[in-house]
Residue, then its C-alpha position, 0 to 999 in steps of 0.5 A: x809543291x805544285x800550284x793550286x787553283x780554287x774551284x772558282x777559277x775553274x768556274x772563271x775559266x770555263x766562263x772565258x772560254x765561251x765568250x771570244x770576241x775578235x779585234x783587227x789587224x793592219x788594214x792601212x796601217x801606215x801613211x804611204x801604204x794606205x795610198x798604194x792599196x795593192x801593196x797593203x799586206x792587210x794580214x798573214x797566218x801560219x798555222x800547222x793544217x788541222x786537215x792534213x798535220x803534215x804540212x803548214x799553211x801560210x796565207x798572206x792577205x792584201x788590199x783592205x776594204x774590198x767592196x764586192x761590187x766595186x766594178x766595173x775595175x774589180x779588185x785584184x793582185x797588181x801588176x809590177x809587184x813583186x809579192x813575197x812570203x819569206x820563211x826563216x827556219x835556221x838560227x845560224x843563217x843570216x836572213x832568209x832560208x826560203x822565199x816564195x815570190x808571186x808576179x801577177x799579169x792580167x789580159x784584156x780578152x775582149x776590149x769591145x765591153x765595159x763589162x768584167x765578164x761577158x759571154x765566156x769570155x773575162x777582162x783583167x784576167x789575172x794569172x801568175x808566175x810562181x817562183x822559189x828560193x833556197x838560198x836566201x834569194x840569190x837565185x830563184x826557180x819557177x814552180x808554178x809558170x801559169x796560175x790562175x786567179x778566179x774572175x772577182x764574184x761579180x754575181x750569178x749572171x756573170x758567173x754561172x749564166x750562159x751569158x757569163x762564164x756558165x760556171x757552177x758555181x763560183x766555189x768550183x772557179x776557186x776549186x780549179x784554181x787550186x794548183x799544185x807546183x813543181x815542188x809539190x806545195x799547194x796554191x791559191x791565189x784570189x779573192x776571199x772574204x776577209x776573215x777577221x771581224x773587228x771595230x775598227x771604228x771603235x778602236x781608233x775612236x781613242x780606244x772605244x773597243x768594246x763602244x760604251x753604247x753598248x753598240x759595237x760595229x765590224x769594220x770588215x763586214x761583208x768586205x773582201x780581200x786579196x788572198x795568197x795561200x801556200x801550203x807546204x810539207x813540214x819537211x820543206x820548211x824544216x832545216x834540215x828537212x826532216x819529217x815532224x815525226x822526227x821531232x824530238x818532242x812537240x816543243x822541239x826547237x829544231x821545228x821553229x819557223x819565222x814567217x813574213x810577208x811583203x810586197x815591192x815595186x820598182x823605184x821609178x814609175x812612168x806615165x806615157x801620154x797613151x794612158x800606158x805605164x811601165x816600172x823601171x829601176x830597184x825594187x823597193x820593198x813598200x809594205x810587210x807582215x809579221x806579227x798583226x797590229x805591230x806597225x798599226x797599234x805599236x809603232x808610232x805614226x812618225x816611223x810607220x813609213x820607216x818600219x815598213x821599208x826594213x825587214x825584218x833582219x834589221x830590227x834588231x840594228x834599230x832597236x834604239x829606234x822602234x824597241x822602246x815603243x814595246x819596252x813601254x808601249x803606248x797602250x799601256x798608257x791607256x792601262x794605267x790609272x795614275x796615266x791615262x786610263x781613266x780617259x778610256x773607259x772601255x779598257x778599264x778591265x785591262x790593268x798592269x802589274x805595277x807592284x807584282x809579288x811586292x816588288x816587281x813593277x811593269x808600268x811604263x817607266x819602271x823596271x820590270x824585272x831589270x833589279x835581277x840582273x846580273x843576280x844568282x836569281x836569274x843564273x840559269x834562265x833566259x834572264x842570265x846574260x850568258x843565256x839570253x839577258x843582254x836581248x831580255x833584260x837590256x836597260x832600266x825602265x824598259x819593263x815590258x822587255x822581258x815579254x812584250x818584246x821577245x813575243x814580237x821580236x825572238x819568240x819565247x824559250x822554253x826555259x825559265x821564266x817562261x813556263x807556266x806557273x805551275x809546279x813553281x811553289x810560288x817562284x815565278x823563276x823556277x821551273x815550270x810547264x812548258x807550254x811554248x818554244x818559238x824562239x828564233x832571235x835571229x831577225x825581228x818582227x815575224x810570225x813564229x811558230x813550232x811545226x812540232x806543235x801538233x793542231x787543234x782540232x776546230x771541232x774539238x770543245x777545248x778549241x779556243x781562238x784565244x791560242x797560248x792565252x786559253x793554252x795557260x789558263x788549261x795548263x794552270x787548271x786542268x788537272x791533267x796537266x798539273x806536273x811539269x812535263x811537255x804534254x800537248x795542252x790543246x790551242x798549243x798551236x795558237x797565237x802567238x805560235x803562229x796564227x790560226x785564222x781563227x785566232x783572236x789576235x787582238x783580244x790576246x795582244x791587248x790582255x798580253x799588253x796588260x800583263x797575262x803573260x806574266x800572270x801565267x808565269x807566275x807574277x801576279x797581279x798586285x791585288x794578289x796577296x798570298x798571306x791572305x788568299x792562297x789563289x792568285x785568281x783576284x779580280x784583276x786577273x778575271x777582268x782581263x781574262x774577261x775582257x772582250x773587244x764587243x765583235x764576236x763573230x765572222x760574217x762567213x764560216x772558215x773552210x775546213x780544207x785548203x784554202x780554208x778562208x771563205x769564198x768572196x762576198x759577191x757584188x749582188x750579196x745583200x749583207x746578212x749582218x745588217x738590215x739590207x742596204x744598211x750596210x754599218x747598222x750596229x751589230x750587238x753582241x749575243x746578250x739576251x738583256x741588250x737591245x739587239x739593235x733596237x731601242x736598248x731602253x725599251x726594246x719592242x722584240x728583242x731576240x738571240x740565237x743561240x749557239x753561233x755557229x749553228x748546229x743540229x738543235x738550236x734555240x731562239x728566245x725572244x722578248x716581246x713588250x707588247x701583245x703583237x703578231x710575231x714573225x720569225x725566219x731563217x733567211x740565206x745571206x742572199x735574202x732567200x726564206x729557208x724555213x719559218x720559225x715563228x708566226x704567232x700573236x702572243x701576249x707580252x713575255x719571253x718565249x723559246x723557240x727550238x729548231x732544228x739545223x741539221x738540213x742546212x748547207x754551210x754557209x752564211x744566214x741570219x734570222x730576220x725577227x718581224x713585229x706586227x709586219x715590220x722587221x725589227x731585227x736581222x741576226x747574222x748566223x752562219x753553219x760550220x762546214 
């Protein structure tokens, strides 16, 4: 009997997939790293390229918080590190199977000026030697000798004057540096935007995600970071080196990558009295990256240091060190209204499963699915101890080991429990829809993802950042995938298989902390009592479905090619998410009730624009408390007037205002609303490529 879903959950579904608001990753995640910034892995992606499906880019991010006008010593890739991107693809080998390695030098070309760059000529210009392995690191080749890394985005003077570089323009620099090795993958290594918009503030306010004013901040507006990007043929990462064409279906587990980052030094640093300095002795890994918010949000501040010096292979020898913190993670504390949760109100849409189909409970302490072991219920699944139960089910009141655990850890198998509930008749240990294969158990913490997964186009409607989480609630609700056949459901290709830059990664980790990942399978959650309501769809379920971190945009559009992340913000950019020169001025989600930034009690105008991106025809509506002369315009991210959208004196009421973006270049904007001659609200936009 195939499981069926009320209209309303359809209804429910389509209301989710509008709304996608992003959290962060790990930006000074750990205590010694946070004093090493050009070592701090900030951020990794692996997704399969939507442009070119061939292929898989990797983009490993590093140096958080970069202030665009941070000169005259502007941010940039350190010398005497070894940066890393590691590839695991064969469960029958020991560690790594690839390793890309990068070393960066830089060169003073005219020690006469303080200035970065000056007529033509730059200082601390940075290239970099490329190297690979094949066999686990016991030797490497040289497939790119000299790249170049473009000159920080100083301003227009520096970059496009003659006094400067006499650039065209700054994307032409990153155009340029764009190499292709020896071996064929494609490089870039520079500055970008930082592609993700969270809180921070908010978050580690004691959980203030989404703010309880109603105000929610991105951290990482306006900021830069250090980006290394590799794209490579799928065949490359494969095995045994075959094509994705030669995959036997698109959940084949021949196709499965693990994927993470790192950087080291030297044991020993040394000072001499002339203000030089040399390294010497081991290299020592100081910082990595596999899965976002692992080290930042899971492991305790007590083993951070710890959890950043191992690799991944060695997770699994210390699991009685770091697997508890996912068997009963601290942030389920914060879940859980007989613990904390009524202390962090902003999580009160998050709750666990604690009595699941009357029986199961996955609160901290209790035991999950742990009573099933050894049982004819778990004969056959990857529950059975001669499958993989001893990994998933190892102890007692270690809950969450069934799913919180193997997503960091092993990945998941496509075999039972973890498909969908579909087809299931209500046994969460029967077959179901395939929906995910990246299991790779051999080492611990890393990206995984199945390169047989075909992508999902950006332009697509179905797309959504919510990855696998949107990819269950359509394979539970679209009636074109209501059997249990492997059949592409779209944002297949999301997190946590792999991570698209678009992914919002920790919307998706704090409702799998809450327990969707189960609900998808099947073990709902405990307001759902099927002898009175055939649906699973309770207010539990739609809470955490709904439930958004309060930050919903990027400040800069992705590129839709190689490199994909935008170009860096430069030193003489006005932030388009803010009143100009404030900088951290609270920015509101899109609601056309809220305050927009003003007094949310009694706004004087109040507008939103809608949709964000922006495209051909688009709205903005706005309120107005009083009769006043209002202004409306559309301004570029560096304050240019593009086109005025409003100049009217009107009474008080609500207005809607049509206008048209077709002419537009892609990029950032915002829409500075003026009342009476006084600005009273900057709305940032950008337009997709």
């Amino acid at each position: 009997m195939k499981q069926k879903f009320s209209a309303a959950f359809l209804l429910v579904v389509m209301m989710v997939q509008t709304f996608t608001p992003v959290f962060a990753s790990s930006h000074r995640e750990a205590p010694l790293i946070s004093n090493d910034p050009l070592c701090d892995n900030t951020d990794l992606y692996a997704f399969r390229s939507p442009d070119d499906p061939n292929k898989v880019t990797i983009i490993a991010n590093y140096i958080p918080g970069q202030l665009p006008q941070g000169g005259p010593n502007y941010y940039s890739f350190g010398q005497n590190i070894r940066y890393e991107i590691h590839i695991d693809n064969d469960i029958n080998t020991a560690g790594d199977d690839i390793i890309y390695r990068f070393t960066f030098v830089k060169l003073i070309e005219d020690s006469s000026t303080f200035f970065n760059i000056r007529l033509g000529k730059q200082n601390l210009k940075t290239t970099y030697r490329l190297e690979r392995s094949v066999n686990g690191g016991q030797s490497f080749q040289p497939i790119i000798y000299a790249g170049t890394v473009p000159p920080p985005n100083i301003g227009p003077r520096s970059i496009s004057s003659p006094v400067g570089l006499n650039a065209p323009s700054y994307e032409s620099l990153i155009t340029s540096s764009i190499a292709t090795a020896n071996t064929g993958e494609k490089v870039f290594c520079g500055t970008s935007d930082d592609p993700f918009y969270v809180d921070l503030g908010g978050i580690f306010d004691l959980g203030d995600a989404p703010r309880q004013s109603g105000q929610s901040v991105d951290g990482l507006k306006c900021l830069n970071t250090s980006t290394i990007a590799i794209q490579v043929d799928i065949s490359t990462l494969q095995k045994d080196n075959k094509k994705v064409q030669q995959c036997a279906n698109i959940l084949d587990p021949n196709y499965v990558i693990g994927v993470w980052a790192s950087a080291s030094r030297q044991q020993m640093r040394v000072l001499r009295g002339d203000g030089s300095e040399y390294s010497t002795g081991k290299w020592i890994q100081v910082s990595r990256l596999g899965m976002p918010l692992t080290n930042e949000a899971v492991v305790p501040i007590g083993y951070k240091d710890l959890w950043n010096s191992l690799t991944p292979y060695q997770d699994l020898s210390r699991i009685a060190t770091f697997g508890k913190f996912f068997y009963n993670p601290e942030l389920a504390l914060y879940m859980d209204d007989a613990q904390f949760g009524p202390a962090v109100p902003s999580f009160n849409k998050l709750r666990i499963q604690k009595n699941s189909l009357g029986g199961f409970g996955f609160g901290n302490g209790q035991n999950g699915l742990y009573g099933l072991k050894g049982s004819a219920a778990v004969a056959g699944t990857a529950l059975d101890d001669a499958i993989f139960g001893t990994l998933l089910l190892p102890a007692a009141n270690s809950p969450r080991s069934v799913d919180l655990w193997p997503i960091f850890h092993t990945g998941v198998p496509n075999l039972k429990p973890y498909q969908l509930a579909t087809g299931k008749a209500g046994n969460p240990l029967a077959s179901g829809k395939p929906f995910i294969s990246n299991f790779l158990p051999n080492g611990g913490d890393m990206l995984r993802l199945n390169m047989a997964v075909p992508p999902t186009s950006r332009t697509s409607s179905a797309f959504s950042p919510l990855g696998l989480v949107a990819a269950a609630v359509t394979g539970l609700t679209d009636p074109a995938y209501n059997n249990t056949n492997v059949e592409n459901i779209p944002n297949m290709d999301g997190f946590p298989n792999g991570r698209r830059l678009e992914d919002d990664v920790t919307r998706i980790e704090l409702q799998a902390v809450s327990g969707v990942v189960l609900a998808a399978i099947g073990l709902w959650y405990d307001d759902y009592d099927p002898n009175s309501s055939p649906s699973p769809v309770t207010q539990d379920l739609v809470d955490v479905l709904t439930y958004s971190t309060g930050v919903d945009a990027n400040d800069k559009a992705f590129k839709t090619s190689f490199p994909y992340v935008a170009a860096p913000w430069a030193g003489t950019d006005i932030c388009p998410c803010d009143v100009p020169g404030e900088r951290f001025k609270p920015n509101v989600r899109s609601n056309f009730n809220a305050g927009g930034g003003l007094d949310i009690n009694a706004p004087e105008v109040i507008a939103t624009v809608s949709p964000n991106p922006i495209i051909d025809n688009s709205i903005v509506r706005y309120k107005l408390n009083e009769t006043a002369q209002v202004t409306i315009s559309l301004f570029t991210a560096d304050g240019k007037m593009v086109k005025s959208l409003v100049n009217k004196k009107l009474p008080a009421g609500t207005y809607t205002q049509n206008w048209n973006g077709a002419d537009l270049k892609s990029g950032s904007y915002f829409i500075q609303v003026n009342k009476n001659g006084v600005t009273k609200q900057n709305i940032p936009l950008v337009k997709a490529q």
